[in-house]
Backbone of each chain as ProteinMPNN parsed JSONL, in Angstrom:
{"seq_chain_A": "XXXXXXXXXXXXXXXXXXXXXXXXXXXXXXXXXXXXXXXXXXXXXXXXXXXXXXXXXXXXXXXXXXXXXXXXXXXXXXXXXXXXXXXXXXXXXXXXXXXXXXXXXX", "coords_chain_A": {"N_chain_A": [[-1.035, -82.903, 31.301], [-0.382, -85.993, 32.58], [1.277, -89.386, 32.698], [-0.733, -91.045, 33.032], [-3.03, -90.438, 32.511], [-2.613, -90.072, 29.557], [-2.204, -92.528, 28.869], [-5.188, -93.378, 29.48], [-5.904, -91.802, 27.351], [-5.372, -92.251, 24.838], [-6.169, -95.507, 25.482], [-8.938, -94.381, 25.056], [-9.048, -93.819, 22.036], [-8.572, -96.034, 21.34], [-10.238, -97.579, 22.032], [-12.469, -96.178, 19.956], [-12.118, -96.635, 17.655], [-12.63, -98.911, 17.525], [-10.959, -101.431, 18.483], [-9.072, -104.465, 19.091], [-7.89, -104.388, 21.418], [-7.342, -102.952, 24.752], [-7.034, -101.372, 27.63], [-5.469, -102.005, 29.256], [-3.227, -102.853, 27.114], [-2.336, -100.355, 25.86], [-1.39, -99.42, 28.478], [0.733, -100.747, 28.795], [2.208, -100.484, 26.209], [3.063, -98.111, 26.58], [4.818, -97.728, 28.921], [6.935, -98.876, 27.623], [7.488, -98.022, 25.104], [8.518, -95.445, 26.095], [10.165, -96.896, 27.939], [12.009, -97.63, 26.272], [12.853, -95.31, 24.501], [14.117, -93.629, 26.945], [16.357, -95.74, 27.423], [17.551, -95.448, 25.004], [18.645, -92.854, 24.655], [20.553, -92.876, 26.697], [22.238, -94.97, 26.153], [23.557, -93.167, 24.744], [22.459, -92.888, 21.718], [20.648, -91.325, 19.875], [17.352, -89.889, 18.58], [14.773, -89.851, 17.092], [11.935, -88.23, 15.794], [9.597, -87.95, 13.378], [7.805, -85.377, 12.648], [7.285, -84.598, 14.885], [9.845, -84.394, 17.004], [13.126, -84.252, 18.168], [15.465, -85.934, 19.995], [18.512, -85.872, 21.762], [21.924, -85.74, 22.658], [23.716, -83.435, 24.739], [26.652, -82.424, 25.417], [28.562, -81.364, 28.283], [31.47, -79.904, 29.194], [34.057, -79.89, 31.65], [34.206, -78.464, 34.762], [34.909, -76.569, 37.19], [33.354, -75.776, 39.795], [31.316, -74.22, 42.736], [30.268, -74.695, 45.948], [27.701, -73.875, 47.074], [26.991, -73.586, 49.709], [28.709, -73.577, 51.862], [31.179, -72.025, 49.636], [33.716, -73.302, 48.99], [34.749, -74.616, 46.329], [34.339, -77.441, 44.11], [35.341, -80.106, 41.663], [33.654, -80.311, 39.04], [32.717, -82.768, 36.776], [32.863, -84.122, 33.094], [30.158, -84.347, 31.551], [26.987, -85.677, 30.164], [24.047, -84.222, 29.033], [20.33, -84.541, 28.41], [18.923, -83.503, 25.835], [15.954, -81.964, 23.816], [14.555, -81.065, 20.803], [11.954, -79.413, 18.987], [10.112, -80.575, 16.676], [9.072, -79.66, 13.06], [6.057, -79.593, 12.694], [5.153, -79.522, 15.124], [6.453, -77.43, 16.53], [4.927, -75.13, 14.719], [2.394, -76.386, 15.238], [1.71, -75.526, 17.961], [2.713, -73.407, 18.422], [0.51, -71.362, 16.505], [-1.665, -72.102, 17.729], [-2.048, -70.116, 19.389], [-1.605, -67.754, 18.095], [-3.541, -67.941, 16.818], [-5.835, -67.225, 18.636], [-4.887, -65.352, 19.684], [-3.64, -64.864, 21.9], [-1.313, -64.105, 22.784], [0.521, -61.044, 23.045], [1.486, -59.148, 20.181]], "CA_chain_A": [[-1.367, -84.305, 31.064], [0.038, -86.826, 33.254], [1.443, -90.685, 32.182], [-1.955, -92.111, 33.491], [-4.184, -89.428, 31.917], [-2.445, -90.249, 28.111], [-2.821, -94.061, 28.819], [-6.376, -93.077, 29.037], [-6.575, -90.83, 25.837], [-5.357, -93.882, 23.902], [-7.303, -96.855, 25.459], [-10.53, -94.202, 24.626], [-8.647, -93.774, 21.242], [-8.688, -97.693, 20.832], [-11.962, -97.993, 22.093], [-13.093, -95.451, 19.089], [-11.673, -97.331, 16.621], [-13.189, -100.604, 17.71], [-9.641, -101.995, 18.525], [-9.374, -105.405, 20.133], [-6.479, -103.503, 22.485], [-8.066, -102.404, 25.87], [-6.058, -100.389, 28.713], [-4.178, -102.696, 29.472], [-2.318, -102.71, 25.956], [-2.277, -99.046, 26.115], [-0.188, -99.507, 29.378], [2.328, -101.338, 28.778], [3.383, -99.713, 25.167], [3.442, -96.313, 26.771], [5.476, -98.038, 29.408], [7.909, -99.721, 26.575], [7.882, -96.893, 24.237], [9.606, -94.35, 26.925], [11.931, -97.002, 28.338], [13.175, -97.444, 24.81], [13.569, -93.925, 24.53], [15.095, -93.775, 27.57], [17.755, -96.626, 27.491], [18.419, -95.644, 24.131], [19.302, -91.729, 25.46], [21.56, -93.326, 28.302], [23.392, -95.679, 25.442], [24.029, -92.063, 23.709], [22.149, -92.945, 20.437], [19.688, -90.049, 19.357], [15.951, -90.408, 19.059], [14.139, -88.789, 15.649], [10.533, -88.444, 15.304], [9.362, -86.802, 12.035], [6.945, -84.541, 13.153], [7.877, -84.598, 16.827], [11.049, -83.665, 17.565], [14.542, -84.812, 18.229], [15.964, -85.992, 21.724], [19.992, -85.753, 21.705], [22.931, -86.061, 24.073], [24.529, -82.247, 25.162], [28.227, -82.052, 26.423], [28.881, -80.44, 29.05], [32.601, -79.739, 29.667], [34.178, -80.237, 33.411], [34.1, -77.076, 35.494], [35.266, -75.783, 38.784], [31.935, -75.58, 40.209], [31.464, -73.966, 43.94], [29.349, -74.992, 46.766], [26.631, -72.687, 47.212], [26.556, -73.533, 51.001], [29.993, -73.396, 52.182], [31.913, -71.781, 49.118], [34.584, -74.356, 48.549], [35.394, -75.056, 45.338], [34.193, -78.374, 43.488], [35.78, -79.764, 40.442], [32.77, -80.925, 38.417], [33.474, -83.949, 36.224], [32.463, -83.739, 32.518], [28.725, -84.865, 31.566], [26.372, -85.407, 28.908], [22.793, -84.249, 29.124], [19.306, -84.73, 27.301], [18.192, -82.172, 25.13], [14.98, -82.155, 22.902], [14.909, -80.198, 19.74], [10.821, -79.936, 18.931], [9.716, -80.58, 15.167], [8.281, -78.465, 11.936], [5.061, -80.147, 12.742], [4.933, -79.583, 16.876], [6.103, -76.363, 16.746], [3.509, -74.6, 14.44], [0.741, -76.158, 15.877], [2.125, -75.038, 19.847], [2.33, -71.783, 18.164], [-0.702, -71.944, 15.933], [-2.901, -72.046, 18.038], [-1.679, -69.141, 20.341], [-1.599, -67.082, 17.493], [-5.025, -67.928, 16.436], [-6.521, -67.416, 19.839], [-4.721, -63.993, 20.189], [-3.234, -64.8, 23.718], [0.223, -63.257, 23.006], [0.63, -59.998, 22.064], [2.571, -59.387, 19.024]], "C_chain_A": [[-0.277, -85.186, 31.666], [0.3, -88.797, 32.36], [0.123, -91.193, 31.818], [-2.924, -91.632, 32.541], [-3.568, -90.08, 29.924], [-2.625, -91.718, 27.984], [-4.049, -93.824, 29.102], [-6.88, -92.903, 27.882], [-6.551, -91.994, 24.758], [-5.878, -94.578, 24.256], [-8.318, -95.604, 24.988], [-10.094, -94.006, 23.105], [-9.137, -95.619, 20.399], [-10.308, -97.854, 20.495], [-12.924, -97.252, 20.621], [-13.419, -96.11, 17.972], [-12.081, -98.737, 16.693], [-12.208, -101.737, 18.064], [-10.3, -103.084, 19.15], [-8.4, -104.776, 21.316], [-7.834, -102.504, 23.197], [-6.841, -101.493, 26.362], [-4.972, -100.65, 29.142], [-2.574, -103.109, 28.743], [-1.412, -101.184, 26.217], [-0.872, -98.815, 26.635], [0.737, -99.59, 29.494], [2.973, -100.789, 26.81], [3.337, -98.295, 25.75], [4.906, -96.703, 27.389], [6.85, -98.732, 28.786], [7.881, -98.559, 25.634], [8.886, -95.615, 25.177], [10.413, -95.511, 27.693], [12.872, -97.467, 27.409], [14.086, -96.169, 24.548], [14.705, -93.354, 25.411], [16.513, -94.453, 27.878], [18.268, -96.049, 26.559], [19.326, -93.61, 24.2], [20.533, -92.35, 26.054], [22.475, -94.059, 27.33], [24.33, -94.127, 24.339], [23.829, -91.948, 21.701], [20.497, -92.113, 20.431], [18.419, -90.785, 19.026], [15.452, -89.462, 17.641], [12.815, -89.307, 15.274], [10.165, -87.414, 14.733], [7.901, -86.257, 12.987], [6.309, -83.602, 14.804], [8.975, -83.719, 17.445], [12.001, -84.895, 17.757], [15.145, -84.476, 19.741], [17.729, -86.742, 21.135], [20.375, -85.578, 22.909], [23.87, -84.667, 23.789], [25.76, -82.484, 25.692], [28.448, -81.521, 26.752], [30.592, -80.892, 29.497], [32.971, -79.66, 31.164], [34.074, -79.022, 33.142], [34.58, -77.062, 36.811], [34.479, -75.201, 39.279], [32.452, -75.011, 41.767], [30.06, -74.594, 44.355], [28.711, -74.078, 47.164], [26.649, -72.287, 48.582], [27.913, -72.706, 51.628], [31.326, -72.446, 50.94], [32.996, -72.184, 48.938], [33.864, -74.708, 47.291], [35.156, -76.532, 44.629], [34.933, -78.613, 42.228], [34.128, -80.553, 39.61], [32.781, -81.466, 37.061], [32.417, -83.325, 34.537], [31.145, -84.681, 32.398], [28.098, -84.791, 30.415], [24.755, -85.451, 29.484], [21.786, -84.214, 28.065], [18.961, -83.793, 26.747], [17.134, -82.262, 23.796], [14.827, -81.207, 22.006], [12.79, -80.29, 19.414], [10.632, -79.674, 17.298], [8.401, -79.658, 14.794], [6.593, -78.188, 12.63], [4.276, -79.276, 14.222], [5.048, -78.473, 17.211], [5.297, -75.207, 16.198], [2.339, -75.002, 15.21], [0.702, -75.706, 17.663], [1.404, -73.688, 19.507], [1.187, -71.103, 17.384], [-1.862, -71.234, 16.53], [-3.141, -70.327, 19.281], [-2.414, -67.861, 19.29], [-3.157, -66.626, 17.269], [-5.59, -67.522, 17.152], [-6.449, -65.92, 20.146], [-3.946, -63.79, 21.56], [-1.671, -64.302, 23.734], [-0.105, -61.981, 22.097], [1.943, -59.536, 21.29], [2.549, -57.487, 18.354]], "O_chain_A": [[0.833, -85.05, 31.152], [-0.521, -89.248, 31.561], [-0.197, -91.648, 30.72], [-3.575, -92.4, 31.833], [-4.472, -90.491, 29.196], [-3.204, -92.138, 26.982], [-4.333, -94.903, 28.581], [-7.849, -93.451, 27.357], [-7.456, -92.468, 24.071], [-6.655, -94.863, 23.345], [-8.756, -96.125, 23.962], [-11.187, -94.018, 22.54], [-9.728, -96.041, 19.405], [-11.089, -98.065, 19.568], [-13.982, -97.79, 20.293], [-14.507, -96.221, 17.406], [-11.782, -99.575, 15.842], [-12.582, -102.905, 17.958], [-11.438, -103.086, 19.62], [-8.82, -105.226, 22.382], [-8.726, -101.801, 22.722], [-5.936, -101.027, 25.669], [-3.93, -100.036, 29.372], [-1.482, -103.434, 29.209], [-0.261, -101.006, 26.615], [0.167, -98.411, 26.112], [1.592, -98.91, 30.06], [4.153, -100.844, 26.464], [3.704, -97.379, 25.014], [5.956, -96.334, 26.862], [7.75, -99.079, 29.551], [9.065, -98.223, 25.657], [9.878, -95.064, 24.7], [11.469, -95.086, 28.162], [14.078, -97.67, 27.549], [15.298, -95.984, 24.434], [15.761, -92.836, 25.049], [17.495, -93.926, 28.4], [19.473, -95.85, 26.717], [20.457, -93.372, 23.775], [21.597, -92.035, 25.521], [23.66, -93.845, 27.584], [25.292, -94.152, 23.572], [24.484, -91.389, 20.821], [19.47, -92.482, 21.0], [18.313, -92.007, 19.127], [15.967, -88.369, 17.401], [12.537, -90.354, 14.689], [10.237, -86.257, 15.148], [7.244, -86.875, 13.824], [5.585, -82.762, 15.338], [8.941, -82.701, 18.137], [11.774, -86.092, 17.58], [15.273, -83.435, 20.386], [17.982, -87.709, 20.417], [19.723, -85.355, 23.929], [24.653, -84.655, 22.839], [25.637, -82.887, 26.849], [28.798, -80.576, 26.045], [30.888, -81.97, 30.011], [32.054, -79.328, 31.916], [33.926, -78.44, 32.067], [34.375, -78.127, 37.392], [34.642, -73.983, 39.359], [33.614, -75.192, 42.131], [29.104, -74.905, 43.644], [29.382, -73.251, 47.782], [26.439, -71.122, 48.92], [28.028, -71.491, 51.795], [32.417, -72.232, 51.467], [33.683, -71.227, 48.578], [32.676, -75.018, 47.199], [36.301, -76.977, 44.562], [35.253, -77.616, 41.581], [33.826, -81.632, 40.121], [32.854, -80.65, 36.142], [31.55, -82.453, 34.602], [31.074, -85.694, 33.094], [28.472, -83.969, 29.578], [24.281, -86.364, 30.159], [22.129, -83.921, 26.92], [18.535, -82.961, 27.549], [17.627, -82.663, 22.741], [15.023, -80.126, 22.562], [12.316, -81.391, 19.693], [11.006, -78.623, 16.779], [7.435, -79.194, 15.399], [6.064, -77.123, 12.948], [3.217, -78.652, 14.281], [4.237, -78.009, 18.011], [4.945, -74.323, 16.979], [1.498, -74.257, 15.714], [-0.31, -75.633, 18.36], [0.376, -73.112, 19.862], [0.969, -69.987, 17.856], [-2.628, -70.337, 16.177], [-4.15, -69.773, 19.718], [-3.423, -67.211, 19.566], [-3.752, -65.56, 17.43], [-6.524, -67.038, 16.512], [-7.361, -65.257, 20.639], [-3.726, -62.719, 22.124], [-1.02, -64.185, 24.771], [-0.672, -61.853, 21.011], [3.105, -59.561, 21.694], [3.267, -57.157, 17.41]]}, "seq_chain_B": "XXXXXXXXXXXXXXXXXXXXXXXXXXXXXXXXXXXXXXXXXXXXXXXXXXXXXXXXXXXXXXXXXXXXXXXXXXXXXXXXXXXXXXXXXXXXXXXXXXXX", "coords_chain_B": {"N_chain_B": [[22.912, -94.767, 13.953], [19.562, -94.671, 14.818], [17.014, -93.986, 16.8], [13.945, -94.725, 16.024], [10.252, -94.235, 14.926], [9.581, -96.368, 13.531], [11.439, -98.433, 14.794], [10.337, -98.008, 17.292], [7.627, -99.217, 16.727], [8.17, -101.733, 16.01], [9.596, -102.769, 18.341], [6.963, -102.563, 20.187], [5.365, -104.567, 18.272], [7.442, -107.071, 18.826], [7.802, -107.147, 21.553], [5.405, -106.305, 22.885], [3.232, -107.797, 21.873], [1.398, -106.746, 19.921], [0.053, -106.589, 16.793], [1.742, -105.887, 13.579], [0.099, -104.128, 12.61], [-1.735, -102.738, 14.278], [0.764, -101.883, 16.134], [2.199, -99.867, 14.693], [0.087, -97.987, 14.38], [-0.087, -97.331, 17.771], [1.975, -96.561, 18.29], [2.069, -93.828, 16.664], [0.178, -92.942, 17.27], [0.654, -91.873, 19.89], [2.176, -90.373, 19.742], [0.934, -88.792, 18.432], [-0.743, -87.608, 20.806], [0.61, -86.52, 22.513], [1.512, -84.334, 21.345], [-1.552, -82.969, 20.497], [-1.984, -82.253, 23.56], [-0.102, -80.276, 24.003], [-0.336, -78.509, 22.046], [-2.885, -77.779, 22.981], [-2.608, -76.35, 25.132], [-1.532, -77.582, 27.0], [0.9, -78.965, 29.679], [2.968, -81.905, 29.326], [3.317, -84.522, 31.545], [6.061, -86.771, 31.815], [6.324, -89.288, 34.1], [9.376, -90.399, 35.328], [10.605, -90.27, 32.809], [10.397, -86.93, 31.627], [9.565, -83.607, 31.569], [6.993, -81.999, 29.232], [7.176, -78.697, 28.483], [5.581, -75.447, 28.25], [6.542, -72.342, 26.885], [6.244, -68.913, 27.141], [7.27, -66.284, 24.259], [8.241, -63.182, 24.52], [8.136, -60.495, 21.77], [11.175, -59.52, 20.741], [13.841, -57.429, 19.535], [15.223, -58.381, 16.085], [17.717, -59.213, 13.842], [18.142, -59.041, 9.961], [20.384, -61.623, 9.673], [22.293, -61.645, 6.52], [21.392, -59.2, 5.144], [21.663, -57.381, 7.346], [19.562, -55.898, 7.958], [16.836, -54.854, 10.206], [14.665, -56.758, 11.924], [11.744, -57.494, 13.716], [11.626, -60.296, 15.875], [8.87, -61.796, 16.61], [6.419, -62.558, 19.18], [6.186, -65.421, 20.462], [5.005, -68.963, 21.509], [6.859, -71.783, 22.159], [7.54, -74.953, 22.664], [9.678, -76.517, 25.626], [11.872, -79.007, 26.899], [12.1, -81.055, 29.635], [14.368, -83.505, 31.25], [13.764, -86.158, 33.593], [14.715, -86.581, 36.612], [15.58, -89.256, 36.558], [16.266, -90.062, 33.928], [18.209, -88.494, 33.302], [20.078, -89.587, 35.199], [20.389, -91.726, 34.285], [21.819, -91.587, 31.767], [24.512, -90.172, 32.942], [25.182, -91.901, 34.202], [25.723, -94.236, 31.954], [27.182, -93.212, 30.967], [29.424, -93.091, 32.652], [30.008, -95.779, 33.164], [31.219, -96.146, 30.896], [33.536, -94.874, 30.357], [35.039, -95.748, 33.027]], "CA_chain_B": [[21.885, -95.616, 14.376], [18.813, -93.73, 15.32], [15.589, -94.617, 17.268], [12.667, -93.67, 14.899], [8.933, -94.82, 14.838], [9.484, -97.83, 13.197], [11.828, -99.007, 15.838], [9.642, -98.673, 18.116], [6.696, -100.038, 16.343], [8.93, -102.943, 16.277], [9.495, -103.327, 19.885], [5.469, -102.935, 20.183], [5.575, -106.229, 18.172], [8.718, -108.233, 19.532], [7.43, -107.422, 23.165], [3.864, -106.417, 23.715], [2.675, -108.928, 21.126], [0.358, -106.147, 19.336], [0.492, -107.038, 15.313], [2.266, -104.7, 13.209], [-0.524, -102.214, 11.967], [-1.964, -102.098, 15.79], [2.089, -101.01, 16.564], [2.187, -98.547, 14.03], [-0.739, -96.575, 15.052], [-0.16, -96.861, 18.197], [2.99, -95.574, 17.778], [1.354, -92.655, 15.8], [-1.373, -92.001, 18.129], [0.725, -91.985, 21.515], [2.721, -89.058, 19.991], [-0.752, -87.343, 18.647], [-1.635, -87.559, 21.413], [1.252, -85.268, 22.97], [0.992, -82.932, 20.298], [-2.684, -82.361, 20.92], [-2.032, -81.843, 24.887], [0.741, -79.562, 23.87], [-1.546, -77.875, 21.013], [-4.308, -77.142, 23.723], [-1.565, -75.659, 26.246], [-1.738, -78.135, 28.139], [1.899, -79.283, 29.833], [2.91, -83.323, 29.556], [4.485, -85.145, 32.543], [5.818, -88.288, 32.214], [7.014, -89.719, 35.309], [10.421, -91.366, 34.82], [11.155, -89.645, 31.166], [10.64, -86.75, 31.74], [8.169, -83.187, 31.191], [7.301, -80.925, 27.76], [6.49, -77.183, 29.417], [5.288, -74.285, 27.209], [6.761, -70.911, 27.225], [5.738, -67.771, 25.763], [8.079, -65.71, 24.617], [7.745, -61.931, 23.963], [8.753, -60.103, 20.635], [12.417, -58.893, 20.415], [14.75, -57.347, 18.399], [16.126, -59.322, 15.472], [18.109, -58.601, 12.376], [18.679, -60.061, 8.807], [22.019, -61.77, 8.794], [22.693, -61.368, 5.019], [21.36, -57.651, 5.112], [21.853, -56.509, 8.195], [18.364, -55.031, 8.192], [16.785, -54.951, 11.625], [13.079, -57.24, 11.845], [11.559, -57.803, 14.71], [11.249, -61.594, 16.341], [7.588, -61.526, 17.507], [6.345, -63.025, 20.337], [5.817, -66.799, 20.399], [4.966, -70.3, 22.458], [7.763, -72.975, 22.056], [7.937, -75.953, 23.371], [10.965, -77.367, 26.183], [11.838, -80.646, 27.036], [13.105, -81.015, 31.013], [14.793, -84.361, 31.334], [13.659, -86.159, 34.778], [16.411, -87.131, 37.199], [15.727, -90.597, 36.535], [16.86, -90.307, 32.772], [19.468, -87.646, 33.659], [20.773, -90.138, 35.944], [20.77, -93.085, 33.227], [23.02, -91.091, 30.834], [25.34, -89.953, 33.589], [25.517, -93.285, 34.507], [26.289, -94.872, 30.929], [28.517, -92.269, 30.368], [30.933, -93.208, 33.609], [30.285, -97.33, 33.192], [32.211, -96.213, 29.518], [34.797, -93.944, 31.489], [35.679, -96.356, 33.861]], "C_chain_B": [[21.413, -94.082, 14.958], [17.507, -94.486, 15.624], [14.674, -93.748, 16.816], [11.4, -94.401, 15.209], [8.717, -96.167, 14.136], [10.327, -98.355, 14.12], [11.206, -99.404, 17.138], [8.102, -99.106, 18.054], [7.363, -101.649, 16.47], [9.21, -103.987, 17.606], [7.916, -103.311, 20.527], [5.134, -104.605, 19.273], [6.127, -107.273, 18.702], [8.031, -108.298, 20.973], [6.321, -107.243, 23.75], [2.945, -107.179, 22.976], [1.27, -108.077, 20.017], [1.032, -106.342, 17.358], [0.681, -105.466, 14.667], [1.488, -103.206, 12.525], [-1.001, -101.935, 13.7], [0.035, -101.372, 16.611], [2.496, -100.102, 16.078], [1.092, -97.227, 14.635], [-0.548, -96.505, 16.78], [1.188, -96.018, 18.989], [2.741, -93.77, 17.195], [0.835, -92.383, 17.067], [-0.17, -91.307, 19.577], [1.786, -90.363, 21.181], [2.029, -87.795, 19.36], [-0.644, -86.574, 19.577], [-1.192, -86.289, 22.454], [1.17, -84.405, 22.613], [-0.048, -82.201, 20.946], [-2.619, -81.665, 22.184], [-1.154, -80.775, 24.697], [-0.385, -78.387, 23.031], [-2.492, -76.934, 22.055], [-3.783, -76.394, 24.927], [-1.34, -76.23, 27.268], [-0.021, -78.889, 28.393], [1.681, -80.628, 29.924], [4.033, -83.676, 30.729], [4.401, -86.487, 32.473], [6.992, -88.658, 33.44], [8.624, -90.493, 34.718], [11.262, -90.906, 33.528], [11.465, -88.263, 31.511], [9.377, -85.285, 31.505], [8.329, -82.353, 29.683], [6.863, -79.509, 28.574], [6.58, -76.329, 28.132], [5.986, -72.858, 27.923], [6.434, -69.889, 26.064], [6.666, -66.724, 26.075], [8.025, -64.58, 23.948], [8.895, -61.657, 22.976], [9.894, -59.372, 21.277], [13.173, -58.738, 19.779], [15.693, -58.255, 17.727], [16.951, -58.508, 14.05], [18.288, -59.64, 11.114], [20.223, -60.573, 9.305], [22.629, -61.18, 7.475], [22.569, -59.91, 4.819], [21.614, -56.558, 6.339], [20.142, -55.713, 8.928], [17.074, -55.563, 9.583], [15.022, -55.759, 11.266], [12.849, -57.594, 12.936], [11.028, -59.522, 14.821], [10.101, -61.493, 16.705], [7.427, -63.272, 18.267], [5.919, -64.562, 19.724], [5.582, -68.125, 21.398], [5.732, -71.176, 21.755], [7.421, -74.247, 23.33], [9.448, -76.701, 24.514], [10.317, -78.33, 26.749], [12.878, -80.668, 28.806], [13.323, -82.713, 31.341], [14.607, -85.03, 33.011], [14.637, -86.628, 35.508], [16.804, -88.046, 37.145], [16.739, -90.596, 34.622], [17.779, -89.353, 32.628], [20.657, -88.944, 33.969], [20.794, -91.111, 35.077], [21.974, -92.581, 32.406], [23.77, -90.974, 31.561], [26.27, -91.15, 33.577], [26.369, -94.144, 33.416], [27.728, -94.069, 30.587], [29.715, -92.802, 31.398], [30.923, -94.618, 33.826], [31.261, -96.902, 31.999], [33.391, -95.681, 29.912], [35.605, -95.228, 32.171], [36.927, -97.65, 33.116]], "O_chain_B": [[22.003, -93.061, 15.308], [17.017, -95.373, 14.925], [14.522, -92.543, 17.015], [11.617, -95.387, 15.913], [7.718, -96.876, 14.259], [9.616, -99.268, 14.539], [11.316, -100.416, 17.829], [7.428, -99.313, 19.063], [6.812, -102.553, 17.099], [9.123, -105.195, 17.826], [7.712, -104.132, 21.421], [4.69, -105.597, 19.852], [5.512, -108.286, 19.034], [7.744, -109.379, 21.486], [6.028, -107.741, 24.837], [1.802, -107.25, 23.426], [0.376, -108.73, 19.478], [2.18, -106.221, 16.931], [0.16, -104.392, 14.965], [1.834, -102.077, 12.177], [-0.576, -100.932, 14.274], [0.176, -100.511, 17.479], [3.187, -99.323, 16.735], [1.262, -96.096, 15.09], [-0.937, -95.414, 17.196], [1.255, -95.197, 19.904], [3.399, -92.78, 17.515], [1.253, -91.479, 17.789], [-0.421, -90.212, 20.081], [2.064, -89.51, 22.024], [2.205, -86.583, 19.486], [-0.501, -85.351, 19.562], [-1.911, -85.456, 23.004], [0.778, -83.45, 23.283], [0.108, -81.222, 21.675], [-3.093, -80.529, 22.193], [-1.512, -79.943, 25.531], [-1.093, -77.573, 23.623], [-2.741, -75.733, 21.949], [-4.585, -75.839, 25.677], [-1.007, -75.708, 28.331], [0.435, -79.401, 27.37], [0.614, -81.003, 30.411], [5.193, -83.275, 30.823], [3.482, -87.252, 32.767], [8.174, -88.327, 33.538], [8.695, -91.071, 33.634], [12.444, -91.201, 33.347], [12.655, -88.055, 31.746], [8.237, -85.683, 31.267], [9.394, -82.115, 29.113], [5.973, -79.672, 29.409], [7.397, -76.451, 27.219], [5.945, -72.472, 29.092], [6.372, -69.92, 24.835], [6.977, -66.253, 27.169], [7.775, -64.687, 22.747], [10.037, -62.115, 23.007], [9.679, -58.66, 22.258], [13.566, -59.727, 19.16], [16.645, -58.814, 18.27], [16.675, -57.439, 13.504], [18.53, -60.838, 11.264], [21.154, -59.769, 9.252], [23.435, -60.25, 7.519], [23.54, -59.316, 4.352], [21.721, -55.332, 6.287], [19.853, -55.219, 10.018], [16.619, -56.705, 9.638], [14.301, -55.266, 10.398], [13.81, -58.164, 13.452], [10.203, -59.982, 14.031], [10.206, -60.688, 17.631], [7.902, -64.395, 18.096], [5.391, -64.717, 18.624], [6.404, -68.032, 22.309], [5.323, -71.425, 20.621], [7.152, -74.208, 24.531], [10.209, -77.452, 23.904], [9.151, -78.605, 27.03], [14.056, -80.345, 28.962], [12.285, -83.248, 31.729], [15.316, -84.434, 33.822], [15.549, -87.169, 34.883], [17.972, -88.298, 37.442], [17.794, -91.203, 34.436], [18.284, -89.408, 31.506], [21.673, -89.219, 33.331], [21.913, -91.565, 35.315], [23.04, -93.198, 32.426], [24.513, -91.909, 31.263], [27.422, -91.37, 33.203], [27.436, -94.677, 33.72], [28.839, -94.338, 30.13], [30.861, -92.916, 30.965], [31.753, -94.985, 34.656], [32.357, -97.436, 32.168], [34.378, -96.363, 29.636], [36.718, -95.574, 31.773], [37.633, -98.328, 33.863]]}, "name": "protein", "num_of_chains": 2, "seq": "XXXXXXXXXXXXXXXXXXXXXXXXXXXXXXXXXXXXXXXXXXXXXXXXXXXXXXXXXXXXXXXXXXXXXXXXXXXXXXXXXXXXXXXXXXXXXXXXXXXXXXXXXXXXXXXXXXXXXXXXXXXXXXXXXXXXXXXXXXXXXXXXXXXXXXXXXXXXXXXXXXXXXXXXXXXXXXXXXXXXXXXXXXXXXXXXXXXXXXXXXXXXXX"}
């Protein structure tokens, strides 16, 4: 499922519900709900949705990285990356349904 | 401080002008709505954020902690979260405007 494709699922969501909110609503809170998420990642303040999951900031320590090409030596500076934790909720029903279905063998 | 579902029901009010029960649900719904696509195996990409990908991961040996006594992990689908370069590159970024 693609951006465009879930701003779909919701305007036909709206539309179900008899909303006055068309596609165009849709749009622009998908578009404002992830660059919240996003700025607020990048300011280094954590993200917590009950039933969702949890988006946090990783530390990565410098390193003395090499160049794959040439083999020289990089120093590589320290960093913080995104990391998503997925909730109670999100991960039963992932797994859930697998289970139910039979498609892993156990 | 933490960004939760009422925060950004909030900013669905303050800025897309939708009244506060239309910002609640669609708050609610828009992360249904991932669920469900996730649920049905289906992978989410959002451009700019970032994607959710499924993996399945076969049973392997586990043990109690507390007893020691050996149980096996069985196999399972999890969910990861791959961060796109655009919101890689925002944190980087905040992180070395605070550095500097």
């Amino acid at each position: 499922m693609t951006k465009s494709e879930l701003i779909a699922r919701l305007a036909d969501r709206l539309a179900e519900r008899d909303s006055e909110l068309v596609y165009k609503d849709a749009e622009l809170a998908v578009k404002t709900i992830l660059d919240a998420m996003a700025s607020s990642l990048a300011r280094g303040q954590r993200i917590e949705i009950r039933g969702f999951g949890s988006f946090d900031l990783n530390y990565r320590p410098p390193r003395i990285g090499r160049n794959p090409k040439s083999g020289s030596s990089v120093s590589v500076p320290e960093k913080y990356v995104p990391h998503f934790k997925a909730g109670k909720e999100l991960r039963e029903r992932v797994d859930g349904t697998v289970r139910q279905n039979g498609e892993l063998a156990s | 401080m933490t960004l939760t579902k009422a925060e950004l029901a909030d900013l669905l009010f303050d800025l897309v002008g939708l009244n506060k029960r239309e910002a609640k649900d669609m708050v609610e719904t828009f992360f249904e709505e991932i669920r469900t696509a996730l649920e049905e195996g289906d992978s989410v990409k959002l451009s700019g954020f970032g994607n959710f990908q499924l993996r399945d991961k076969p049973q392997r040996p586990g043990r109690n902690p507390k007893t020691g006594e050996e149980i096996p992990i069985t196999a399972r689908r999890v969910v990861t979260f791959h961060a796109s370069q655009k919101l890689k590159g925002m944190v980087e970024q905040h992180h070395a405007d605070k550095q500097a």
